[in-house]
C-alpha positions in Angstrom: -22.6 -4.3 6.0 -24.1 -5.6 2.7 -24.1 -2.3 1.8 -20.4 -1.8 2.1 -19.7 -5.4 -0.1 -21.6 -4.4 -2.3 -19.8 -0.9 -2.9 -16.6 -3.1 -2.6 -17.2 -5.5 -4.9 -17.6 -2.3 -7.6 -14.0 -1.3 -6.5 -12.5 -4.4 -7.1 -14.5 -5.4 -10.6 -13.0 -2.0 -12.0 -9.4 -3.2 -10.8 -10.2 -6.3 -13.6 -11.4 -3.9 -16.3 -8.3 -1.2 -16.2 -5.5 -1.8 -17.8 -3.2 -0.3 -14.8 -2.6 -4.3 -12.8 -2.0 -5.9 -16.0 1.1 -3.2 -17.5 2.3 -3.1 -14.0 2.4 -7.0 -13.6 4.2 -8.1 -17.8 6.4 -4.9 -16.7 7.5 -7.4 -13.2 7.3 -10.5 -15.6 9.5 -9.4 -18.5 12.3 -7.9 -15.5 12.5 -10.7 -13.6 12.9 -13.6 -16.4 15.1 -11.4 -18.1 17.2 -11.1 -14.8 16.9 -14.8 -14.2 18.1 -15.8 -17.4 21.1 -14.2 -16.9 22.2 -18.0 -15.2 24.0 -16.3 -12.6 22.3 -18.3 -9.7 24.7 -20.3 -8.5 26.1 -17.4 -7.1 24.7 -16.4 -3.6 25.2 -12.6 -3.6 23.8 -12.6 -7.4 20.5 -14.3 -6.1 20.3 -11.6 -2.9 20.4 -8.6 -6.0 18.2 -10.3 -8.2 15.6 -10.7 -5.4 15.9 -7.4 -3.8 15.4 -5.8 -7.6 12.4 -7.8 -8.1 11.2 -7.1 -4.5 11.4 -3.2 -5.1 9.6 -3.7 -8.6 7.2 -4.8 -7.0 6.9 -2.4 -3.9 6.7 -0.1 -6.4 3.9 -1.7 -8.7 1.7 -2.0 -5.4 2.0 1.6 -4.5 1.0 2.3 -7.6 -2.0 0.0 -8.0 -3.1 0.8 -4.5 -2.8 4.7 -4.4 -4.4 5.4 -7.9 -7.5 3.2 -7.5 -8.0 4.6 -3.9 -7.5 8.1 -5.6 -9.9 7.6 -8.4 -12.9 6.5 -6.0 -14.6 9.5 -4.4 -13.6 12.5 -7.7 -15.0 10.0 -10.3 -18.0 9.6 -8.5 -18.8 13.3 -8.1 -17.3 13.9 -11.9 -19.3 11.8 -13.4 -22.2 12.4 -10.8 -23.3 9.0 -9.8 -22.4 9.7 -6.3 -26.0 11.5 -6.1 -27.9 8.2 -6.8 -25.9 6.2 -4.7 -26.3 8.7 -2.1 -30.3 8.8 -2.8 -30.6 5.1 -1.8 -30.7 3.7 1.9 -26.6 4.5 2.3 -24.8 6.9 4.4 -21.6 8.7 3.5 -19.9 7.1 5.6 -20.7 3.8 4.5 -19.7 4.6 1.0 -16.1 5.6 2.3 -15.6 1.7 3.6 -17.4 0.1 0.7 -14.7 2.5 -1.0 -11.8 1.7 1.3 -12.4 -2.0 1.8 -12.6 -2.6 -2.5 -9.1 -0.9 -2.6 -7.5 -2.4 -0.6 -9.1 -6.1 -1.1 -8.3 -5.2 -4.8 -4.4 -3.7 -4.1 -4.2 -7.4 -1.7 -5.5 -9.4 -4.8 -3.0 -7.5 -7.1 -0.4 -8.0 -4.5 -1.0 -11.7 -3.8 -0.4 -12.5 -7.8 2.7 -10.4 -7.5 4.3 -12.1 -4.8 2.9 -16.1 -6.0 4.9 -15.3 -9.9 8.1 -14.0 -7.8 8.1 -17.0 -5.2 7.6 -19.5 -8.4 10.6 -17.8 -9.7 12.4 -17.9 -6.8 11.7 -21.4 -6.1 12.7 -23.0 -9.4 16.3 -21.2 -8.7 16.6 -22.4 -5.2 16.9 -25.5 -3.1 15.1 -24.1 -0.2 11.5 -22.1 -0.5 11.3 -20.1 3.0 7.6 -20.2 2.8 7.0 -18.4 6.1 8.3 -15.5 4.9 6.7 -15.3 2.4 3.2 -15.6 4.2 5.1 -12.6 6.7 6.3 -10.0 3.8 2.8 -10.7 2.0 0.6 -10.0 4.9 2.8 -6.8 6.3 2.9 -5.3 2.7 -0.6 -5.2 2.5 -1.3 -3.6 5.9 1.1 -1.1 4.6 -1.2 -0.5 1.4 -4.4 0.2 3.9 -2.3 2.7 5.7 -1.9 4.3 1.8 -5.2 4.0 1.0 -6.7 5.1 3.9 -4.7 8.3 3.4 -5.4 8.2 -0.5 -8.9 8.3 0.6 -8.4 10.8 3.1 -6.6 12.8 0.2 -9.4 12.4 -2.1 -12.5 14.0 -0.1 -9.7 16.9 1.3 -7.8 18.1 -2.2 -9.4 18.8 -5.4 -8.3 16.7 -8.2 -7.2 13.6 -8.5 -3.7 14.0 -9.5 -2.7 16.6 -6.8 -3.6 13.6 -4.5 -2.0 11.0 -6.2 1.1 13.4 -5.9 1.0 14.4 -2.9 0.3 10.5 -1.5 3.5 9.6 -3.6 5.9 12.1 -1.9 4.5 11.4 1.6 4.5 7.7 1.1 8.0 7.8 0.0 9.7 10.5 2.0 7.9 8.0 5.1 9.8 5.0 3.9 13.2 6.9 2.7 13.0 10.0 5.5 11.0 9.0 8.1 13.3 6.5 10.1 15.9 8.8 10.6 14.1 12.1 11.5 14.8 11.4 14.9 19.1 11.7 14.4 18.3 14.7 12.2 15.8 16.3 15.3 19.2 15.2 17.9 21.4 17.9 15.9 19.0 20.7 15.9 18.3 23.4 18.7 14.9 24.1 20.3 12.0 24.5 18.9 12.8 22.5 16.1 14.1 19.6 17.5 10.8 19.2 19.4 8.6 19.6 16.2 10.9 17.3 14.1 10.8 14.6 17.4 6.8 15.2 17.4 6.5 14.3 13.8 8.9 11.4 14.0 6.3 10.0 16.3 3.0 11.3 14.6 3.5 9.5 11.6 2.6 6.2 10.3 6.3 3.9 10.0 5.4 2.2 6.9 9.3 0.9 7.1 8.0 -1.5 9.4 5.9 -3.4 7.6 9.1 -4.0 4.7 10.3 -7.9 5.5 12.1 -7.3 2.1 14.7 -8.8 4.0 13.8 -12.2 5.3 13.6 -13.2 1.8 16.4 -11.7 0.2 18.5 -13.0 2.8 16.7 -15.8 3.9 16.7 -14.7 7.5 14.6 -16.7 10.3 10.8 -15.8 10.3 9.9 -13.1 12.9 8.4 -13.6 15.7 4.2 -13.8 15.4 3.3 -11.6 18.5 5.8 -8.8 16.3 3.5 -9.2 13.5 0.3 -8.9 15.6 1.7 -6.1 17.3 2.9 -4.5 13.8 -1.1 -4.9 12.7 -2.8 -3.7 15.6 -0.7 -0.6 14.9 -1.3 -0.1 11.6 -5.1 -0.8 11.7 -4.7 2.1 14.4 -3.3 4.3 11.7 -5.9 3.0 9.3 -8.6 3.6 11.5 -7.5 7.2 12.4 -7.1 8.7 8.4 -10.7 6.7 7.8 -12.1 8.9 10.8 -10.4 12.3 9.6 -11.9 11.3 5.7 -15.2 10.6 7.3 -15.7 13.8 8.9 -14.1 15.8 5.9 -16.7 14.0 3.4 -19.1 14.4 6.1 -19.0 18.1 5.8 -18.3 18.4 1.7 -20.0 19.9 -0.8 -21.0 17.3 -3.9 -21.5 19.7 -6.4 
């Protein structure tokens, strides 16, 4: 297990010494005071746009953060060949996946977490009431979301061949999961046999990462869901989690370094 900190806690120092969090984050700043000061707060429906703007902005900054440091791991390791003297001490493969894994996604959470503490103090000097349940909900279900995306970043990495096919490729699945994926179902209902049965079958294979967006509960300051939902809503995507760290395990397993 030290072993796998200690890998982690290299992830997550490199986070501090890109520049990637910090664009991302004055990019969010700058929007959101500029919306803000637009003094239309006092109207309801105003509020609800401002907040759902700011919640994409930063959906979107944490996808990025999370998918192009989980991207960069495994390729920049084997570019610039330090991979082989990590390898050469007491550390399996394996083992350098989590360490890998666990420092993105710690890092993506830590990025994630100052996101979501500037909006709320926005939010809050705007507002009489600060639903601060829901904001402990959204926070913890985006981030299981992001270790469902870096799991399959990772996953990515150790299967394709450079680094920007797999940032790609992540991006399209990612979003064609959020914008797509809900309704293949309806779309599978219209179509004859056998491709309503292979549309049905992926509806159900893949990971619904629309489940994990409580967007909603603060835009609209709807009632907090219930807890057993969110466990249940965890347990599922650790499940997801744990199968595209298995499949990246045995692909890495059975890789070539050189």
């Amino acid at each position: 297990m030290n072993k796998i900190v200690a890998v982690s806690g290299v992830v997550i120092r490199e986070l501090y010494r890109r520049k990637d969090f910090y664009v991302l984050f004055i990019l969010t700043v700058l929007i959101t005071l500029l919306a803000g000061s637009a003094n239309f707060f006092n109207d309801h429906s105003i509020v609800r746009y401002l907040k759902e703007i700011c919640l994409m902005l930063i959906w979107i900054s944490a996808l990025v953060v999370a998918i192009t440091t989980a991207a960069r791991q495994i390729p920049f390791e084997r570019e610039n060949r330090t991979i082989f003297p990590l390898l050469a001490k007491p550390i399996s493969r394996w083992q350098v996946l989590l360490g890998k894994f666990f420092g993105s996604w710690l890092s993506s959470g830590a990025a994630l977490l100052v996101f979501y503490i500037f909006f709320a103090l926005i939010s809050a000097s705007h507002e009489y009431s600060f639903p601060f349940g829901n904001y402990i909900q959204a926070l913890w279900m985006h981030w299981q979301m992001l270790g469902i995306v870096v799991a399959m970043t990772l996953l990515g990495s150790v299967a394709l061949t450079t680094p920007s096919a797999n940032v790609t490729i992540v991006f399209v699945v990612t979003f064609g999961i959020l914008f797509i994926g809900p309704h293949l179902h309806k779309v599978a209902l219209g179509m004859s046999e056998p491709s309503s049965s292979i549309l049905t079958a992926i509806y159900f294979a893949i990971p619904h990462l629309e489940f994990f967006d409580l967007r909603a509960l603060i835009i609209h300051d709807w009632p907090m869901v219930g807890w057993i939902y969110i466990g249940i809503a965890t347990g599922y995507g650790w499940l997801y989690i744990g199968f595209f760290l298995i499949a990246a395990s045995m692909v890495f397993r059975r890789k070539a370094l050189n």
